[in-house]
C-alpha positions in Angstrom: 0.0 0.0 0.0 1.3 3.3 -0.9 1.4 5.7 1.4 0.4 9.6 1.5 2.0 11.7 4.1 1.1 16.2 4.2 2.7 18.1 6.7 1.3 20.8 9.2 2.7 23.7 7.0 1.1 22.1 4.0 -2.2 22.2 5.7 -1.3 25.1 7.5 -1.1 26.7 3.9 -4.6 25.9 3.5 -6.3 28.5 5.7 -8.0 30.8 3.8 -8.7 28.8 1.0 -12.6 28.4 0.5 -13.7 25.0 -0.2 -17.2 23.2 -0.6 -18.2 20.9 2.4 -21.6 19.1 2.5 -22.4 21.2 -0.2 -22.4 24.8 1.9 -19.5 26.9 1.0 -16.9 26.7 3.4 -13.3 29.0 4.3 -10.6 26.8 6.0 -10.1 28.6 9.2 -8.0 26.5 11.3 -5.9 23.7 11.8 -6.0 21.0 14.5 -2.7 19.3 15.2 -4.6 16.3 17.0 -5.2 14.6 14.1 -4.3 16.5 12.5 -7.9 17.8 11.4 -9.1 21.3 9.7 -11.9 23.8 10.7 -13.7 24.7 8.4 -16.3 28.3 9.0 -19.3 28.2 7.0 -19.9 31.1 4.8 -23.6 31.3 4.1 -26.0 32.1 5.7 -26.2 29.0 8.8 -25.3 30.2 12.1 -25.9 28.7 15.1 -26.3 30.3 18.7 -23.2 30.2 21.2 -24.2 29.3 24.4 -21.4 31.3 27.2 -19.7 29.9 30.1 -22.8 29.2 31.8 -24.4 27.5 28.9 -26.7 30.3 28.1 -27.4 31.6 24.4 -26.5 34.9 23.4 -25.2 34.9 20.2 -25.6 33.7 16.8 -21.9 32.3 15.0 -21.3 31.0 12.0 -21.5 27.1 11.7 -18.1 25.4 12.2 -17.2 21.9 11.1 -14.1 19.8 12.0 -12.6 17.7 9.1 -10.4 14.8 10.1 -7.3 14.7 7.5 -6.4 11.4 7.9 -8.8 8.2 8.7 -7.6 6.5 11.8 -8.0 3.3 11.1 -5.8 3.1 8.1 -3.9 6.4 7.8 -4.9 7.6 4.9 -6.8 10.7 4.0 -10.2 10.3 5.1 -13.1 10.6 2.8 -14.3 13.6 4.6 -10.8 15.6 3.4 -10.7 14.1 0.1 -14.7 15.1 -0.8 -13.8 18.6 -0.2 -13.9 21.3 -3.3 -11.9 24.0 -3.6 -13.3 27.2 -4.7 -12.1 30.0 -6.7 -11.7 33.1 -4.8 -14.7 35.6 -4.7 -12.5 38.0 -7.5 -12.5 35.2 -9.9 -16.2 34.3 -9.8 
C-alpha cells in the first residue's frame, strides 16, 4: 500500500482557501494538530447560537465543522478531506 504523508505547513497553507463541504460553502479557518484535522467556517447564511460559560445563548456564530485529514484506522486521508472542493476566490467568480 502506498502511502500519503502532508505536513502541518502544507495544511497550515490551507487557511483561507474556500472550499465546498456538505455542499455549503466553506473558508478553512484553522488547523488542528490532534489529528491532525481542519476547521472549516461556514460562509452562508447558517449560524448557530453560542451558548457562554454558563451555557446560556446569546449569540448567533457561523456554523463550524471539523474535518479529520487522515482516517484513523488506516492512515490515509479520510473521505471527509478528500470530498472537499476547492473554490475559486470571490475576484475570480
Amino acid at each position: 500500500m502506498q502511502t500519503l504523508s502532508i505536513t502541518l505547513d502544507q495544511l497550515r497553507g490551507m487557511i483561507g482557501l474556500r472550499v465546498l463541504h456538505m455542499d455549503c460553502e466553506c473558508q478553512v479557518v484553522e488547523v488542528l494538530e490532534d489529528g491532525p484535522s481542519l476547521v472549516l467556517m461556514d460562509m452562508e447564511a447558517h449560524s448557530t447560537i453560542q451558548p457562554d460559560q454558563h451555557g446560556e445563548a446569546h449569540r448567533r456564530v457561523p456554523v463550524t465543522y471539523t474535518v479529520p485529514v487522515l482516517d484513523p484506522s488506516s492512515g490515509v486521508f479520510s473521505a471527509e478531506f478528500l470530498a472537499l472542493e476547492p473554490l475559486p476566490p470571490l475576484e475570480d467568480r
